[in-house]
C-alpha positions as a printed Julia matrix, in Angstrom:
475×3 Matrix{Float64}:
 -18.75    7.01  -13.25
 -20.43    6.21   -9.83
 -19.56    9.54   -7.3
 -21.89    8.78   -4.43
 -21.53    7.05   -1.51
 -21.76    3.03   -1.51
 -23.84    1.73    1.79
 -25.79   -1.21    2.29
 -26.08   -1.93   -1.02
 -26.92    1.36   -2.31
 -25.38    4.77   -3.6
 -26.62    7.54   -1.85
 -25.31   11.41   -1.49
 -24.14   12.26    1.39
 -26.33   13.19    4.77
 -26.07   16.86    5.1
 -25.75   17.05    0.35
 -21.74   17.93    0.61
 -19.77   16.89   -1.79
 -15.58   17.33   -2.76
 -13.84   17.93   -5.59
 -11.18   15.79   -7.36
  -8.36   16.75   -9.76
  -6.43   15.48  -12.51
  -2.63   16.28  -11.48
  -1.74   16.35  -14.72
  -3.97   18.88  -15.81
  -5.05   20.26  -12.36
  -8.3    20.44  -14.03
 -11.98   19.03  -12.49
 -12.75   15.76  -12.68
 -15.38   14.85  -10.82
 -17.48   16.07   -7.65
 -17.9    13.34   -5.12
 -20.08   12.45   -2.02
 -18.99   13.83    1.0
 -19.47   11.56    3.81
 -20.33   12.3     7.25
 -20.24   10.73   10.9
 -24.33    9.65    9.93
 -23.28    8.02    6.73
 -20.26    6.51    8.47
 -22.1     5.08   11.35
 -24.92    4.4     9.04
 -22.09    2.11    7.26
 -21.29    0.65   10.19
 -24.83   -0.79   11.17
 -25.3    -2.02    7.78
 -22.02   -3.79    8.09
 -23.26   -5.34   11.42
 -26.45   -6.18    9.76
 -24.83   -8.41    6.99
 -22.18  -10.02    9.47
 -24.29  -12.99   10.46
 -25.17  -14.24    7.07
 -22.32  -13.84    5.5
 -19.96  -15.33    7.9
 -22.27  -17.83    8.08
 -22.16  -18.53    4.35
 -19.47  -21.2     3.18
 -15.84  -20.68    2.48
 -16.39  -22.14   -1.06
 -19.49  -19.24   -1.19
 -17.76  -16.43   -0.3
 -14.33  -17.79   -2.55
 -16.92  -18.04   -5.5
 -18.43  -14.45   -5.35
 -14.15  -13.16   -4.74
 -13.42  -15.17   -8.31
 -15.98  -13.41   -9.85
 -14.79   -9.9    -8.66
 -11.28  -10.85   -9.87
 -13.11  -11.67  -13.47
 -14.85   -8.59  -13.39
 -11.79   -6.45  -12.61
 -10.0    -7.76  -15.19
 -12.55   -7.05  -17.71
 -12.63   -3.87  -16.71
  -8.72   -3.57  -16.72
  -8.87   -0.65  -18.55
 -11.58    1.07  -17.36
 -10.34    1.28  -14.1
  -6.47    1.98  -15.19
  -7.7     4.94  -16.78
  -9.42    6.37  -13.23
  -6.57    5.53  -11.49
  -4.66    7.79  -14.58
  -6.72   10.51  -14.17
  -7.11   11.21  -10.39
  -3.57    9.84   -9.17
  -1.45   10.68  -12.05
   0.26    7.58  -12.65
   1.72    6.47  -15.8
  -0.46    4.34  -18.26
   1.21    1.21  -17.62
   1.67    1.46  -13.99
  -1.87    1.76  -13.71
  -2.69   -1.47  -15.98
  -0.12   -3.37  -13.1
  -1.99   -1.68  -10.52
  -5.2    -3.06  -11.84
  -3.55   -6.83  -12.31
  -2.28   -6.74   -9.32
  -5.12   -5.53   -7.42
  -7.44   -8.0    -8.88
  -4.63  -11.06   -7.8
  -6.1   -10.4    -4.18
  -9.23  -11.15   -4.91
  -8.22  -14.4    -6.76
  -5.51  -15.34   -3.74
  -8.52  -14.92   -0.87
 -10.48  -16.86   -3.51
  -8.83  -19.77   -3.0
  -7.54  -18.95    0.77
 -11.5   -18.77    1.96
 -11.32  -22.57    2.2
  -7.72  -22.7     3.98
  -8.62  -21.48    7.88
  -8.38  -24.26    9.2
  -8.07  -25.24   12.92
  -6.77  -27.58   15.0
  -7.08  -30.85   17.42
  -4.49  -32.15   19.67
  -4.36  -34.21   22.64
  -3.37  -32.07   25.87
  -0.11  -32.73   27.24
  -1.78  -34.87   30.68
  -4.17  -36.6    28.58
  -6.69  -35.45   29.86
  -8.93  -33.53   27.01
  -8.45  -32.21   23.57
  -7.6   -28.84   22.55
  -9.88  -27.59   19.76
  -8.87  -24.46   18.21
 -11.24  -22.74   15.88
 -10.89  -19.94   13.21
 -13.62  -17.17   13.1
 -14.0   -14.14   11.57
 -13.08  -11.05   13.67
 -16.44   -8.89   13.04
 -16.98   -5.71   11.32
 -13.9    -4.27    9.96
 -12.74   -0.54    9.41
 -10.7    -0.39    6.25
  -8.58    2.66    5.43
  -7.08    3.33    2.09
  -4.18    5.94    0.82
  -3.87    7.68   -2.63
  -0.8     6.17   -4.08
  -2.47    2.58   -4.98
  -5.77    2.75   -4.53
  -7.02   -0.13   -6.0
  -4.36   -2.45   -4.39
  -4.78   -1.12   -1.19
  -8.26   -1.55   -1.23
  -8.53   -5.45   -2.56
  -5.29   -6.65   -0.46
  -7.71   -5.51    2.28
 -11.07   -6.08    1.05
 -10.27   -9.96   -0.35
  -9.11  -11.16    3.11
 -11.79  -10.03    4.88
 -14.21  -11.05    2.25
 -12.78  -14.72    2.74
 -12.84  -14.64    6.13
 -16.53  -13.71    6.78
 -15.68  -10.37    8.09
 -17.73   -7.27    6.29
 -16.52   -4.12    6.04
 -16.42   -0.13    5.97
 -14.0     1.17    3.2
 -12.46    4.64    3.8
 -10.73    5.7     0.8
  -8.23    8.6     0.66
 -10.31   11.71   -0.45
  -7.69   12.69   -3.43
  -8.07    9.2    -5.0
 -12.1     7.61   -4.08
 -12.9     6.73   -7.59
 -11.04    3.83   -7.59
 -12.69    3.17   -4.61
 -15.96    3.75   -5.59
 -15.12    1.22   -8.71
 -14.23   -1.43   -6.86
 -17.33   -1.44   -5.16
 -19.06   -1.47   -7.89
 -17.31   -4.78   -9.21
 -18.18   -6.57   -6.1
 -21.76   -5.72   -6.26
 -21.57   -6.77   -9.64
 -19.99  -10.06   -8.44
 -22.91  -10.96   -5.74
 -21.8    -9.35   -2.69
 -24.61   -9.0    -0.47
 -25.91   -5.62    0.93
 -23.83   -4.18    3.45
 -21.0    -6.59    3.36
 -18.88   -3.91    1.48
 -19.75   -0.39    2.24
 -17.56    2.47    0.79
 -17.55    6.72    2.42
 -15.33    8.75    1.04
 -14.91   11.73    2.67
 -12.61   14.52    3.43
 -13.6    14.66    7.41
 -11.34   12.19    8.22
 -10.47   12.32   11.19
 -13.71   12.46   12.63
 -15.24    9.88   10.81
 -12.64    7.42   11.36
 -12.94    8.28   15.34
 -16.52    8.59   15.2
 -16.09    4.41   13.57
 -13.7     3.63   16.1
 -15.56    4.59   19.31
 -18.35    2.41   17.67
 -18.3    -0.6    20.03
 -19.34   -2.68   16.52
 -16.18   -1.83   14.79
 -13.8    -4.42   15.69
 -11.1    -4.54   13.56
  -8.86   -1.75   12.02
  -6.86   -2.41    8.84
  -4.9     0.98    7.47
  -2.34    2.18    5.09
  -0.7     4.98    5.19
   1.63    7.07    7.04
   3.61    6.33   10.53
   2.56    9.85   12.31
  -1.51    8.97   11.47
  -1.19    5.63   12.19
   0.21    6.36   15.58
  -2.43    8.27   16.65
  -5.19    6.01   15.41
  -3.5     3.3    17.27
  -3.95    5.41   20.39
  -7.3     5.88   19.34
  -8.25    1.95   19.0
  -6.42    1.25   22.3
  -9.26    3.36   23.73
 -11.39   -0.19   22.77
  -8.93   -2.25   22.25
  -9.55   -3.14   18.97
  -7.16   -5.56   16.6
  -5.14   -2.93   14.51
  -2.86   -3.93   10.99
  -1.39   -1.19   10.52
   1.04   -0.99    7.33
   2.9     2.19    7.6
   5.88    4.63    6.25
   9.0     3.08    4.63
  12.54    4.44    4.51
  14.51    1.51    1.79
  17.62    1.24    1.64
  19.41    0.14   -1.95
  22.55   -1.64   -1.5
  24.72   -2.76   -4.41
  27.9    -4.64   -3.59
  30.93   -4.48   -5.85
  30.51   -7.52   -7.16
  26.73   -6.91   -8.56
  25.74   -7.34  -11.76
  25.81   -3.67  -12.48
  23.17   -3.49  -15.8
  20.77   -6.07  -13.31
  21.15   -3.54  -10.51
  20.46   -0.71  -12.45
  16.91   -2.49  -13.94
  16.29   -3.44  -10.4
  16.96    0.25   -9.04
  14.31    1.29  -11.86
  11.46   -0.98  -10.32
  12.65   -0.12   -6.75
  12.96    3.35   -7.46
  10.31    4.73  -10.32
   7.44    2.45   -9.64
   4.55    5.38   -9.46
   6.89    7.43   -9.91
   8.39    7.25   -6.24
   5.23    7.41   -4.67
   5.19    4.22   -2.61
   6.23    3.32    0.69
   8.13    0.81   -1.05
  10.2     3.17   -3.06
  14.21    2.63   -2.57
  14.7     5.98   -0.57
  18.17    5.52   -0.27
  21.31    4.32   -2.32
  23.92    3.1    -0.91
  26.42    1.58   -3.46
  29.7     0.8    -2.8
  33.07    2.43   -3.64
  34.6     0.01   -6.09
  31.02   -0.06   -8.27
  29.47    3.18   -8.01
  31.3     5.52  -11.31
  29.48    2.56  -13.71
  26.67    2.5   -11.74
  26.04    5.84  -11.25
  26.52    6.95  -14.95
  23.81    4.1   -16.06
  21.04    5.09  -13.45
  21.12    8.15  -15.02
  21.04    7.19  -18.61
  18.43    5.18  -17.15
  16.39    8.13  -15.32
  17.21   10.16  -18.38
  15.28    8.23  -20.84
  11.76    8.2   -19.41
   9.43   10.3   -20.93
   7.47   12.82  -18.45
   3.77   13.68  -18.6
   0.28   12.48  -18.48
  -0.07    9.18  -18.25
  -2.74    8.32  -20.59
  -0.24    8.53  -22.98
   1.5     4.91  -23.28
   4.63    6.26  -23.89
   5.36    8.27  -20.48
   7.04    6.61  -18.0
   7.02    9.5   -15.24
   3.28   10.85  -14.76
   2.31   13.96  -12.3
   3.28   13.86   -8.01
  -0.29   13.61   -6.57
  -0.71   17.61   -5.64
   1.09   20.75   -5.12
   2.31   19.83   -1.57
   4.19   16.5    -2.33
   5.51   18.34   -5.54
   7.36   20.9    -3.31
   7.9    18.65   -0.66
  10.06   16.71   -3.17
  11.94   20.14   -4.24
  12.16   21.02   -0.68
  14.23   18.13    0.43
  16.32   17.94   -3.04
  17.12   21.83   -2.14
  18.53   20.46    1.33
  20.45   18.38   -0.06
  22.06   20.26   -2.31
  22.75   22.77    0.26
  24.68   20.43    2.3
  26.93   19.43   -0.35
  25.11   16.78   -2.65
  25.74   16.5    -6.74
  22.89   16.72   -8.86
  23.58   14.97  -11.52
  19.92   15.08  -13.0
  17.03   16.74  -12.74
  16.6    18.72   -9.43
  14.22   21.21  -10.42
  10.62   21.62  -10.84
   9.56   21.97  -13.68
   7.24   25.36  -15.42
   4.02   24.66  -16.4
   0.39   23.17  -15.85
   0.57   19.93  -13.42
   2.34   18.9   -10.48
   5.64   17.49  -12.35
   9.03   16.41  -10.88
  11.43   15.38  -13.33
  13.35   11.59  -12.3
  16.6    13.29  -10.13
  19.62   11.72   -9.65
  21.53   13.11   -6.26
  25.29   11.48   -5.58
  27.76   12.78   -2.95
  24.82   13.13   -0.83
  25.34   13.66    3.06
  24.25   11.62    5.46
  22.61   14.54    7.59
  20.81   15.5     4.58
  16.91   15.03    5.09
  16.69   13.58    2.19
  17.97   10.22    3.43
  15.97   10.31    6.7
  12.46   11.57    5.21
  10.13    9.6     2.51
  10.86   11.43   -0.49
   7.34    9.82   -2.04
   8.98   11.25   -5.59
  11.45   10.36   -8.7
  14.68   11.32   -6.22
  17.85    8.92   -6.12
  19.93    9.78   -3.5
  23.61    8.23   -3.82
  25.68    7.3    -1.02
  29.11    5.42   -1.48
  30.11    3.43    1.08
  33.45    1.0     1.5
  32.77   -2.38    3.69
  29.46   -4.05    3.68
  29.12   -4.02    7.29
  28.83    0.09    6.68
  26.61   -0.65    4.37
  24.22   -2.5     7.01
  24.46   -0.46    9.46
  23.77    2.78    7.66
  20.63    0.87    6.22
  19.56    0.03    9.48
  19.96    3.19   10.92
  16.16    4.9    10.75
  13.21    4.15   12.78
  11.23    2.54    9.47
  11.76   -1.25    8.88
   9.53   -2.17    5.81
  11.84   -3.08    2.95
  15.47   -3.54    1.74
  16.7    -4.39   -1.52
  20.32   -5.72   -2.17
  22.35   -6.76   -5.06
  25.05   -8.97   -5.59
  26.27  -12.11   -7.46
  27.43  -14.07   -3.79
  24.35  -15.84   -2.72
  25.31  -16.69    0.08
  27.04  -13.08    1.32
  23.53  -12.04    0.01
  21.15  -14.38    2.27
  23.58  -13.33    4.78
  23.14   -9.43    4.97
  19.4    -9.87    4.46
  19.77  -11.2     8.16
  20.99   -8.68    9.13
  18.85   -5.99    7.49
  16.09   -4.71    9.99
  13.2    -4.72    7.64
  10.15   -6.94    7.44
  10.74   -7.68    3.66
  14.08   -7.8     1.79
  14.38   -7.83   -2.37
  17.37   -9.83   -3.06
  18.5    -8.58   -6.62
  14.84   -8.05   -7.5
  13.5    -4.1    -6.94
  10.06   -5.67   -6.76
   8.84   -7.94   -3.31
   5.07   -7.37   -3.61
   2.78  -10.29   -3.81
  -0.1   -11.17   -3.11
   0.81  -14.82   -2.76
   3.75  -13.38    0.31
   3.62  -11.76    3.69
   3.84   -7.64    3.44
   4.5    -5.85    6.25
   7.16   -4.4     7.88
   9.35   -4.26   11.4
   9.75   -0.68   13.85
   7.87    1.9    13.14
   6.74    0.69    9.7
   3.66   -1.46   10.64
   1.91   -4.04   12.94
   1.08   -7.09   11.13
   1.16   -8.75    7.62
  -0.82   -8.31    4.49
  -1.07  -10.96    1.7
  -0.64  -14.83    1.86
  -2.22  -16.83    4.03
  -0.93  -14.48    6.74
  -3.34  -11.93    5.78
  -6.21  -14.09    6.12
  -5.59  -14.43    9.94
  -5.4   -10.75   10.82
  -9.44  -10.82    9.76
  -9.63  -13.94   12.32
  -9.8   -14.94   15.71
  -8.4   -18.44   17.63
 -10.85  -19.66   19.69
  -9.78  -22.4    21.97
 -12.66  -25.04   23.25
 -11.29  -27.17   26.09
 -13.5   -30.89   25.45
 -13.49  -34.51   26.32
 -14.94  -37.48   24.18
């Protein structure tokens, strides 16, 4: 297990010999003490990113697609391997973690293939007089920052489009989760990428080695994850230089099932939507709102549902609900479940943490839940259903749309048409329609409001590592 810092082609310990702890939330026990990077090692990333930039952007798209085929080989050889890491120091159950892995290594096979597809343009100008050449080229060093909750997918849905584009780049991971990280790195210097095109610093002084990366007039591209309030203020911070930001932010997700949904395929769908990491994704339905006729059958089967999955560490294969990430989301969860409560909600499951070693929170099932409850306005980022009832589907729109987020919806029922409808009308940037699962890496991610800036995945994510350049010419 690599625990150092990954730049220019080498691991090395931090500059000033600091180093950070990471636990296993399942047993809140040590796992491993890793490099703790510092504005040096940052800006020492930096340079050797700038170093490598004019080789390999210079290198051919069918180059750099070859070396990205080989890291998606690699990864899934070492499927397991790097499952089990992602076990240990995130918590998630056993078979999330195998998706994760799959799913993660998909980018690097998409950008594979999508290295060869920036293509430009030629057209005749509208007097006649010249052409218009417009050319595709890769937007420079790139600042790459990672959250805890998939850090292997977050990482290659950033890392594979830049790859492909010619960009390099500086990989920040989330201190609670940088073994994954520090993995993945190590399967792309396994694959042949050159020295300083990927560079990985971990490191628990965020915020002033991201600012210290920013204000680094070679740094010309931002890519994050994460929440809304950070990525607001690192925003602000790139507008200082105006560098190109993705940002791909909080999520709020409303769950709408119509009367006339397929109740069992709604329930299944709520599962995916709902329990995937165990809530801990800003994809998570955060919000139920099922209406009148529909919701006795399908509230009694969610819980059935939620009642059957097994809770605890998830390198055993038969849990379905591993560990929150720490002690704070734990009680953050309990904190908003209590408010709920308070105000008038039904627990009909769960609803209390649990005694014992590891940051557990048991799958909770809320109905009668008011709509000034915090609960419904906050990321829960944990196992919570809250229920809402509502009568008209036009209610049902407008209480989705009413929150500053905008990344996903997911609705279910058997009209088609009704369906394609509402998802009109449904301010998010991505919309599940009777599927609890959009991601892809083959699709545009992203989001509308306050949940992001930009789209990750398909060819769409390929141009936020670009730049059109337009040559006016005659021949």
């Amino acid at each position: 297990m690599k625990t150092n810092l990954f730049i220019d082609g080498t691991w090395r310990p931090a500059a000033d010999g600091r180093t950070f702890t990471v636990e296993d939330p399942a047993t809140e026990q040590l796992l491993a003490r890793v490099a703790d990077g510092t504005i040096e090692d940052a800006l020492a990333a930096v340079a050797a990113a700038d170093r490598a930039l004019p080789a390999w952007s210079a290198r051919s798209p069918r180059e750099r697609g070859e070396i990205l085929r080989r890291a998606f080989e690699l990864m899934i050889e070492r499927r397991d391997a790097i499952a089990r890491l992602i076990v240990q120091e995130n918590g998630k159950a056993w078979r999330d973690a195998v998706g994760e892995v799959a799913y993660s290594a998909e980018f690097f096979r998409w950008y594979a293939e999508e290295a060869a597809r920036a293509l430009g343009e030629v057209s005749t100008a509208p007097s006649g007089n010249n052409r218009i050449l417009v050319q595709l080229q890769p937007v420079g060093v790139s600042l790459l920052v990672t959250p805890w909750n998939f850090p292997a997918a977050m990482a290659t849905r950033k890392i594979g489009p830049a790859l492909a584009a010619g960009c390099t780049v500086v990989l920040k991971p989330a201190s609670a989760t940088p073994l994954t990280a520090v993995a993945i790195a190590e399967v792309l210097a396994d694959a042949g990428v050159p020295a300083g095109v990927v560079n990985v610093v971990p490191a628990t002084r965020s915020s002033a080695v991201i600012s210290a990366m920013l204000r680094d007039s070679r740094v010309r591209k931002l890519s994050f994850t994460g929440s809304t309030e950070v990525g607001r203020l690192l925003l602000a911070q790139a507008a200082e230089r105006v560098v190109s930001c993705s940002m791909e932010l909080g999520g709020n997700a409303p769950f709408i099932v119509l009367n006339d949904a397929d109740v069992d395929a709604a329930v299944q769908g709520a599962m995916i939507a709902k329990m995937r990491n165990g809530g801990q994704a800003c994809t998570a339905a955060n919000r139920f709102y099922v209406q009148r006729g529909i919701a006795p059958a399908f509230v009694t089967k969610l819980v059935a549902a939620m009642a059957a999955l097994k809770m605890g560490n998830g390198l055993d294969e038969e849990v379905g609900v591993g560990p929150l990430v720490n002690a704070e989301a734990r009680d953050k969860v309990q904190e908003l479940v209590e408010d709920a409560v308070a105000r008038g909600a039904r627990v009909r499951l769960g609803g209390k943490t649990p005694e014992g070693t590891g940051f557990f929170y048991p799958p909770t099932v809320l109905d009668g839940v008011p709509c000034e409850a915090r609960v419904l306005s906050e990321e829960i980022f944990g196992p919570v259903a809250p229920i809402v009832e509502f009568d008209d589907e036009n209610d049902a729109v407008r209480l989705a749309n009413d929150t500053e987020y905008g990344l996903v919806s997911y609705l279910y029922t058997k009209d088609l048409a009704l369906g394609l409808r509402l998802a009109e009308r449904l301010d998010a940037g991505m919309v599940g329609l009777n599927r609890g699962l959009v991601s892809d890496p083959a699709a545009p991610f992203g989001g509308m409001k306050q949940s992001g800036i930009g789209r990750e995945g398909g060819h769409d994510g390929l141009l936020e590592f670009m730049e059109k350049k337009y040559v006016a010419v005659e021949w």
